[in-house]
C-alpha positions in Angstrom: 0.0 0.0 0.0 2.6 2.1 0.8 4.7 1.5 -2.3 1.2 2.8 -4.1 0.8 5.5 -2.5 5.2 6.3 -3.1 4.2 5.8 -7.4 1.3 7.7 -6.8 2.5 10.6 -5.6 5.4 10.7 -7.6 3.4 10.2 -10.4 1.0 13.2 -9.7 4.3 15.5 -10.5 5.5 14.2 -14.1 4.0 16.5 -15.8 5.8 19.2 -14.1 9.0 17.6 -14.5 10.3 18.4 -17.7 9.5 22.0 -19.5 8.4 22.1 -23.4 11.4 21.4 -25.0 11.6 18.1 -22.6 14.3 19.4 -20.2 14.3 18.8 -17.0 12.5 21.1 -14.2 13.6 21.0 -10.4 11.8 20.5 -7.7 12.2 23.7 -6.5 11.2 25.0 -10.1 8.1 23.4 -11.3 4.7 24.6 -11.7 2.6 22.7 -8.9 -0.5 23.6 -11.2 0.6 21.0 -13.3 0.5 18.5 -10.7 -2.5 15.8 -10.1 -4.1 16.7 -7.4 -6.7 13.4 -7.7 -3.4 11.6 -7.5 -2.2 13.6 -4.6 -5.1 12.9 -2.8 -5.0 9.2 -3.4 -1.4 9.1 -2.3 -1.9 10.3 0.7 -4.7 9.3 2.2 -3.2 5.6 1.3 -0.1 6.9 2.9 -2.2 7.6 5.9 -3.7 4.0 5.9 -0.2 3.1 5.5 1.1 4.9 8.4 -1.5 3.3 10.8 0.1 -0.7 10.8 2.0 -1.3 13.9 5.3 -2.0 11.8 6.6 0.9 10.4 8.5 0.4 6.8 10.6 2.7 4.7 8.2 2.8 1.8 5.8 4.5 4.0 8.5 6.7 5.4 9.3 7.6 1.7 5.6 7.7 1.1 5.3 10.4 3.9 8.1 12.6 2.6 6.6 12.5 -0.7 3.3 13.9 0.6 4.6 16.4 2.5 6.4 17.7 -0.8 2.7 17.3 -2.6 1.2 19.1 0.2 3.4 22.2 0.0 1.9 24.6 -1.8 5.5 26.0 -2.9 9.2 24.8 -2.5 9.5 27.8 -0.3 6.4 26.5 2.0 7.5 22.9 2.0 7.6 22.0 5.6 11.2 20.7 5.7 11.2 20.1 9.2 8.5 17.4 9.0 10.8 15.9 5.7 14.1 16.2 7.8 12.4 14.3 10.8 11.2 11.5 8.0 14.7 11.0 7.1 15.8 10.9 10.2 13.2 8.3 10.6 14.4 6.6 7.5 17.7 6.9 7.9 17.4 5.1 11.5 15.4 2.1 9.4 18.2 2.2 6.5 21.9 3.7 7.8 23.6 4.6 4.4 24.8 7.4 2.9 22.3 7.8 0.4 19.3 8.6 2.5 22.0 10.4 4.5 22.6 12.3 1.5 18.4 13.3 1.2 18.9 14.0 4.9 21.4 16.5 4.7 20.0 18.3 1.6 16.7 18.5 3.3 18.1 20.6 6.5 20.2 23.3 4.3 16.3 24.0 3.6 16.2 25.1 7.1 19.5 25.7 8.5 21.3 26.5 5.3 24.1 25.2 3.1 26.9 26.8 5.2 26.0 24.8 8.4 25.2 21.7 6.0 28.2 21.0 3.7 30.6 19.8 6.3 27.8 17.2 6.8 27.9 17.0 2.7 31.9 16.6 2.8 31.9 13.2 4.9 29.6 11.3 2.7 32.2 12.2 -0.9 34.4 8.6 0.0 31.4 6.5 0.3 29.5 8.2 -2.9 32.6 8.8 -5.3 30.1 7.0 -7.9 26.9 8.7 -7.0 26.0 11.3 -9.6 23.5 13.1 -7.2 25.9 13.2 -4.7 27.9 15.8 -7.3 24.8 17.4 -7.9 24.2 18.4 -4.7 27.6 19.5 -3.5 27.7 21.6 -6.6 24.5 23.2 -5.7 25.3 23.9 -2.1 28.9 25.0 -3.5 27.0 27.3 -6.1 24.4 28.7 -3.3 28.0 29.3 -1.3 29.2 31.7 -4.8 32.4 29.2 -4.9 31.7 29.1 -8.7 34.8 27.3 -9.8 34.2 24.8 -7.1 30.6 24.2 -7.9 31.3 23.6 -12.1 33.9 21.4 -11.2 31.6 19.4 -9.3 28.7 19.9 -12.2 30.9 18.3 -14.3 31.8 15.0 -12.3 28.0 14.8 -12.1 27.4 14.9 -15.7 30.5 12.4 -15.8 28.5 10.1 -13.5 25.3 10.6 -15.4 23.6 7.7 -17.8 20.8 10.1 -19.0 20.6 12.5 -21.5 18.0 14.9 -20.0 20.1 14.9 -16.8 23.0 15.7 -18.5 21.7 19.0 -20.7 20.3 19.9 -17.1 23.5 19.8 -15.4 25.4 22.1 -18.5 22.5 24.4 -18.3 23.8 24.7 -14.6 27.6 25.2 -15.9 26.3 27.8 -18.5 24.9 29.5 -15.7 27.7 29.9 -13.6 29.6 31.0 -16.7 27.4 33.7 -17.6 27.5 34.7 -13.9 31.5 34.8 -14.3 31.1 37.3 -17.3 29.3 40.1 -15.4 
């Protein structure tokens, strides 16, 4: 039920995910009117149902997380503290760095990228192969104005990339901070 409720609500947002030209759109970017709100409703109330067995699994932890993203009505209004205690939740179920790595990104939302990317730093050895690992860092480094830092980093990720899309989405980000560096 859970695992429904995860592909529901995830589902709810594909529209939004990719602009007219079929390039990707962030999280933070997309135009929540083009998500399904008959799907967001689904998703969560089986989330809910999900939530009330006695054991509690990660699918319904990353069921929860994903309906507090559909419930926000902006990235700005997302309630990150209710996502950062999920992953901690999570993260408690399922020690590894990749949920570690959700966890971390999720609190910059509230305490910011400074406090966060000494968290960020210790997870590089155990996700040298992780393209959203490099994402991330190079956003945080970016949000930081170390722009050198944060193309370098861009570029490892589109290195580590195995899709097209992802890849013209990361460059766009390089572009960026080169047209940045010529004002």
């Amino acid at each position: 039920m859970a695992l429904l409720a995860l592909m529901l609500l995830h589902d709810s947002r594909k529209f939004a995910r990719f602009d007219s030209r079929g390039g990707l759109v962030s999280l933070e970017d997309q135009d929540r009117n083009l998500w399904k709100q008959g799907l967001i409703r689904e998703g969560k109330n089986l989330t809910e149902v999900a939530l009330g067995y006695k054991k509690l699994g990660p699918y319904q932890v990353q069921a929860a997380i994903s309906a507090v993203h559909a419930s926000a009505p902006s990235f700005e209004k997302t309630d990150w503290q209710e996502i950062v205690l999920l992953y901690d939740e999570l993260y408690n179920m399922n020690r590894n760095p990749v949920v570690d790595l959700n966890r971390i990104v999720a609190r910059a939302n509230i305490t910011g990228v400074c406090a966060e990317i000494n968290a960020l730093d210790t997870l590089e050895g155990q996700l040298q192969n992780y393209q959203p690992f490099y994402a991330a860092k190079a956003d945080f480094l970016l949000k930081l104005k170390k722009k050198e830092a944060a193309q370098c980093y861009f570029e490892k990720a589109i290195e580590l990339s195995g899709n097209d899309r992802e890849k013209e989405f990361l460059r766009n980000k390089i572009m960026m901070i080169n047209d940045l560096q010529r004002r």
